[in-house]
N, C-alpha and C positions, 0 to 999 in steps of 0.2 A: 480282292477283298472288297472293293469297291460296289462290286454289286452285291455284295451278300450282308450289308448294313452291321458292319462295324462301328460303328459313326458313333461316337458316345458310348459305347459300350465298356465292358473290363473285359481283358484277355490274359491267358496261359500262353506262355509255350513249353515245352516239355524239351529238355537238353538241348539247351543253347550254350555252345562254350562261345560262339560271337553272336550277337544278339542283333543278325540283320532280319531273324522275321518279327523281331519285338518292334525295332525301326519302320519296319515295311507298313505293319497292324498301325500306327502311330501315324505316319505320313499317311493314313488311308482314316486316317478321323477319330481312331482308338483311344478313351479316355487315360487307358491305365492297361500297361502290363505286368504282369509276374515271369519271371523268370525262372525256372526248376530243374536244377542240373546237380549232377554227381560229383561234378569239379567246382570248390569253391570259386566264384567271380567277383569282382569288382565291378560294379555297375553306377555312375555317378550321373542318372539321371534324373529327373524329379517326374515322369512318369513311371519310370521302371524300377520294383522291387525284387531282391533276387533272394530265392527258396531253396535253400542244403536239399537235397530229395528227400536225404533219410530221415528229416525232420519232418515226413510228413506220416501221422502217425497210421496203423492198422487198423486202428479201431474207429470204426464209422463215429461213435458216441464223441470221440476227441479229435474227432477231425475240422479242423474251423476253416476250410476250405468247400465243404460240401455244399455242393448246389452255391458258388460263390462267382464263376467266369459265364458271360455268356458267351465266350466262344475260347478253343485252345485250338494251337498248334501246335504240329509234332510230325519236325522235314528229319527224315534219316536218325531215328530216336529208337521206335518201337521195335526193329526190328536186330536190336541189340542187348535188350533189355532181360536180363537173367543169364545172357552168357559172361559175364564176368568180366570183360574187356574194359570197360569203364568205372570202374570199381566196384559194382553193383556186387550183390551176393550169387551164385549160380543159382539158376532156378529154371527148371526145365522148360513151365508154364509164365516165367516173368513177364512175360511179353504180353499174355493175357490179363495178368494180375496187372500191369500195366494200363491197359486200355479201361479194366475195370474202376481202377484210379480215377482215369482221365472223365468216364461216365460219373462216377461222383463226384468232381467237382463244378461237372457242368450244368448250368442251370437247365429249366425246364424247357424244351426246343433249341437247345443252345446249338452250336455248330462246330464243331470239328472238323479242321483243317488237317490233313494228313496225308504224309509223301514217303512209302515202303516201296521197295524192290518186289517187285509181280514175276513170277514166271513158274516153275517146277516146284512144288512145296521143297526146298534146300535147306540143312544148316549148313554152313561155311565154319570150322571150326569155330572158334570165339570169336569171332568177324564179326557176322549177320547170319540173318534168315531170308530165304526167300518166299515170299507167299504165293503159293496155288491154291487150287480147290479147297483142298482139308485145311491148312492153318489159316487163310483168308474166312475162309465159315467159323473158325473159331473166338477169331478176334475181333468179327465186324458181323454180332449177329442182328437178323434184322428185328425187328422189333413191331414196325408196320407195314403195310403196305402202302408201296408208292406208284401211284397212278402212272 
């Protein structure tokens, strides 16, 4: 994180039940993180505030996070996200409507940090997902072109 100017910045992570990349973003210069998980935490830090998920609403108009982080992470998060395992609701596309989430809260050029399982497009019953070709194009579409 060091080279990618954190320094001052605000950050997300996305399901953190221990908040060692909240710490990490922090010791690498990070003004301020949130934290957004499905399991309520306890968090007694004076950088780190922590965010119930389901409180964060559907509707872009009442969302007060929109365009608010300039960078999130999200280590072993996304690719669990609508299978139900974490209390979440089942949802075939979660994991899209996920990312789509993460894209509205991130400001303009912001940066996302993110660490999924790569290999055969897989579901693992309520586990995870594995991304290949087709669900990796679904969830990380490109936008511009990069030199």
């Amino acid at each position: 994180m060091q080279n990618f100017g954190v320094k001052g910045k605000i950050g997300a992570v996305i399901g953190s039940q221990t908040p060692w990349a909240e710490v990490y973003a922090l010791v690498n210069g990070a003004k301020h993180m949130t934290t957004v998980d499905y399991y309520k935490l306890s968090i007694n830090h004076s950088q780190i505030t922590f965010l119930y998920a389901p409180d964060l609403p559907a509707k872009r108009e009442d969302f007060l996070y929109y365009g608010k982080f300039d960078f999130v992470i999200s280590y072993s998060s996304i690719e669990h996200s609508g299978l139900g395992r974490y209390g979440d609701p089942i949802d075939p596309i979660g994991d899209i409507r996920e990312m789509n989430k993460i894209h509205c809260m991130l400001k303009a050029n912001g940066l996302l940090f993110v660490g999924f399982p790569v290999g055969v497009d897989t579901i693992l019953y309520n586990a995870h997902r594995i991304y290949g070709r087709m669900r990796l194009a679904m969830i990380l579409p490109v936008t511009e072109n990069i030199p």
